[in-house]
N, C-alpha and C positions, 0 to 999 in steps of 0.2 A: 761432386762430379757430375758431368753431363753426360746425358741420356746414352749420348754417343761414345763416349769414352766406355762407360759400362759396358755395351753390345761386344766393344773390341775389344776389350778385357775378357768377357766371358767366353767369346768367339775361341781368344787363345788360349786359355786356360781352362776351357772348359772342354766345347764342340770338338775342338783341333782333337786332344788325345784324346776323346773319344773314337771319332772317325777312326783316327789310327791303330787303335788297337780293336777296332771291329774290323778293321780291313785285313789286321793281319792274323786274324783268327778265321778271320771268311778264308783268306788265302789256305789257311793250313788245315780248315774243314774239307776244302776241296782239293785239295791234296789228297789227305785221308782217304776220301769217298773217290780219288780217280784209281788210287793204290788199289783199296781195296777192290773196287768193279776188275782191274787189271789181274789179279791175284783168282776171283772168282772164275773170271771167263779160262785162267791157263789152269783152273781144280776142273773144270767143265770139260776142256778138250782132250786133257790128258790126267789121267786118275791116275797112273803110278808116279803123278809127280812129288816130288822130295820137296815137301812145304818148306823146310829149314834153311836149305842150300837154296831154294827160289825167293826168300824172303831174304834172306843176306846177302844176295845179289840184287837185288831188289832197291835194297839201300843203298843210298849215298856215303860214297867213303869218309868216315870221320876223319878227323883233323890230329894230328898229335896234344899231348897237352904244349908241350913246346910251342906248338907252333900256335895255339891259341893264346898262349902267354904272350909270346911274341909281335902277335897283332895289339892285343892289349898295351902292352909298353910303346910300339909304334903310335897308338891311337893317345895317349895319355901325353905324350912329346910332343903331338901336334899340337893336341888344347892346349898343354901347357904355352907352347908359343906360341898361340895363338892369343891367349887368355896375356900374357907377358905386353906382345904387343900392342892390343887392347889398350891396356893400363897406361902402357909408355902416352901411346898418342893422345890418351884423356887426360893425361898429368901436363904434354904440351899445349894440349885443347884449353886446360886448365889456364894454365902462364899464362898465355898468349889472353884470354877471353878476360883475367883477372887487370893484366897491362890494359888493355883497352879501357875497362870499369874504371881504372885508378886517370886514367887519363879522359877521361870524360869527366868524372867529376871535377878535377884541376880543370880542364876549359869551364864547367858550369860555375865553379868555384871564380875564376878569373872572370868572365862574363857579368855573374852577380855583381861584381864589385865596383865595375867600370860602367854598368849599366847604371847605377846609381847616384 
């Protein structure tokens, strides 16, 4: 392999999901650290606050499982047709690229012969 093919191999399989799962851990650190500051400063202002009922308000409403299923089976139907498609057009990529090969050699083949 070339030098260059290397870097761009590594770049994606390597750097890429790195970057991204420091990025999405940076994100949810500083999540963390905005909640908590936010949490601190209303125990500061107001002391007979009800930590329980201010921390489950606090949160983001969860999702039913249903409904997380349901993204999953939506999401899984796309790749699949997506992944379907894919295949179809590399199996005509195929034909088509495979015709051509067979018909170049028939011209280099005929060429050869008449060249002689």
């Amino acid at each position: 392999m070339k030098f260059g093919e290397t870097l761009v191999l590594l770049g994606i399989f390597v750097v890429l999901p790195t970057i991204i799962v420091w990025l999405v851990s940076r994100y949810k650190k500083h999540e963390t650290d905005k909640r908590a500051e936010i949490a601190l400063a209303a125990i500061e202002k107001d002391s007979d606050l009800d930590l329980e009922a201010f921390f489950r308000k606090m949160n983001l409403p969860s999702r039913t499982i249903k409904e997380k299923l349901l993204d999953k089976l939506l999401w899984g139907c796309i790749f699949t047709i997506f992944g379907v498609c894919i295949y179809m057009a590399l199996a005509v990529f195929g034909m088509v690229i495979d015709s051509v090969i067979a018909d170049m050699f028939t011209l280099i083949r005929y060429w050869h012969r008449f060249s002689h």
